[in-house]
N, C-alpha and C positions, 0 to 999 in steps of 0.2 A: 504494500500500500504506500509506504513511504516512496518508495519507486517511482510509482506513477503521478503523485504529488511532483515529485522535482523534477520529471520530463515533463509534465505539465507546466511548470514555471518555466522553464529552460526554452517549452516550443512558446511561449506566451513573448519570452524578453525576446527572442529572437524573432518572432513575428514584429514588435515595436522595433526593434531596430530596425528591419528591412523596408519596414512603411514608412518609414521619414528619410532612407537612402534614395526613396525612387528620383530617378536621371527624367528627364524629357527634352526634346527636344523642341522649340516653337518655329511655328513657321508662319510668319504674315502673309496673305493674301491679298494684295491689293491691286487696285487701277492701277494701269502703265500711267496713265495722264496724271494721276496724283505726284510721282514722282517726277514727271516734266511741270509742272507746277512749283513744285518745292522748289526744283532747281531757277525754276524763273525768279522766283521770289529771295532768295538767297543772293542771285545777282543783282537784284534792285539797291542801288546807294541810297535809299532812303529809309527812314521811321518816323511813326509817328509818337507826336507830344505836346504836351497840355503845352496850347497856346494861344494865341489871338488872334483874330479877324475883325478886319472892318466892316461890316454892314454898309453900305452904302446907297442903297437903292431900293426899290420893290416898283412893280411893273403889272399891268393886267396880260400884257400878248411878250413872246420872245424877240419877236422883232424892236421892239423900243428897250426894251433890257439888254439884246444885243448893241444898240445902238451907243446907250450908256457904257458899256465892254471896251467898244471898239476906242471912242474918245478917253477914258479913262488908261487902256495901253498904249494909245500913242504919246498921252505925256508922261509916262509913268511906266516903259518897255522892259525893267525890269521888277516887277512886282508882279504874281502871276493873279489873277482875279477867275471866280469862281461861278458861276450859273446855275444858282438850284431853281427846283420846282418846290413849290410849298404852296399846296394848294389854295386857295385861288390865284396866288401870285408868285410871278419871277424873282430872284433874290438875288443883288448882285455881290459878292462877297468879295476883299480882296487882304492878299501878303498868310501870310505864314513867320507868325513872330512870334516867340518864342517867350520874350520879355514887354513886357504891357507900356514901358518907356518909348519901346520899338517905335509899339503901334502909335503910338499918343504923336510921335513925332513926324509919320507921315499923315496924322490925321488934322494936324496944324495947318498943312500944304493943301488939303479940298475942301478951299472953298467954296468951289461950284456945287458941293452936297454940305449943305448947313443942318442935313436930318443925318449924316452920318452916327454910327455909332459902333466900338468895340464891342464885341460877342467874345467867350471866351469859349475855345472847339479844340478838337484834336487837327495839329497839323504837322505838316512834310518838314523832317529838317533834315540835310544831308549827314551821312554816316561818318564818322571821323577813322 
């Protein structure tokens, strides 16, 4: 009797050992294009970060919000500006500033939009 008492414990601790040895192997399955993705994304020298935008505009049709666009990059070809839809109106946005001093101090320079106003948004700033 004592016998089968200690080959009982013996197949028990050896049963717990071999249950928490188990090996496996994983294997992912995925889209090719997930991975043409990542790598596109990976290339990109940009992120994003808590920043600032100007508000400058709002529009009922794209055509006069364009227009707004177009006069605002020619005096201004280095600041990129931005075109949303929000429903019922066009939204002209403009810069990617990081620091709120930025924005204040191209916001000095428009004074052809006196309703302008800083929005704080995630924006593009190059990777260092």
């Amino acid at each position: 009797m004592e016998f089968l008492k200690s080959s009982f414990c013996l197949v028990i601790i050896l049963c717990a050992f071999t249950s928490f040895a188990q090996k496996s192997d994983i294997e992912v399955v995925s889209d090719h294009r997930l991975d043409s993705l990542v790598h596109v994304q990976s290339s990109i020298d940009t992120d994003f970060v808590c920043g600032f935008r100007i508000v400058l505009t709002t529009e009922k049709t794209k055509t006069e919000i364009e227009k707004h666009e177009r006069k605002f990059t020619l005096i201004h070809p280095e600041v990129r500006a931005y075109i949303v839809f929000e429903s019922p109106n066009y939204i002209l946005k403009v810069g990617d500033f990081q620091f709120k001093e930025d924005t204040y101090l191209l916001k000095e320079q428009l004074n052809n939009y006196p309703f302008a106003f800083i929005k704080e948004k995630l924006v593009y700033t190059k990777r260092n």
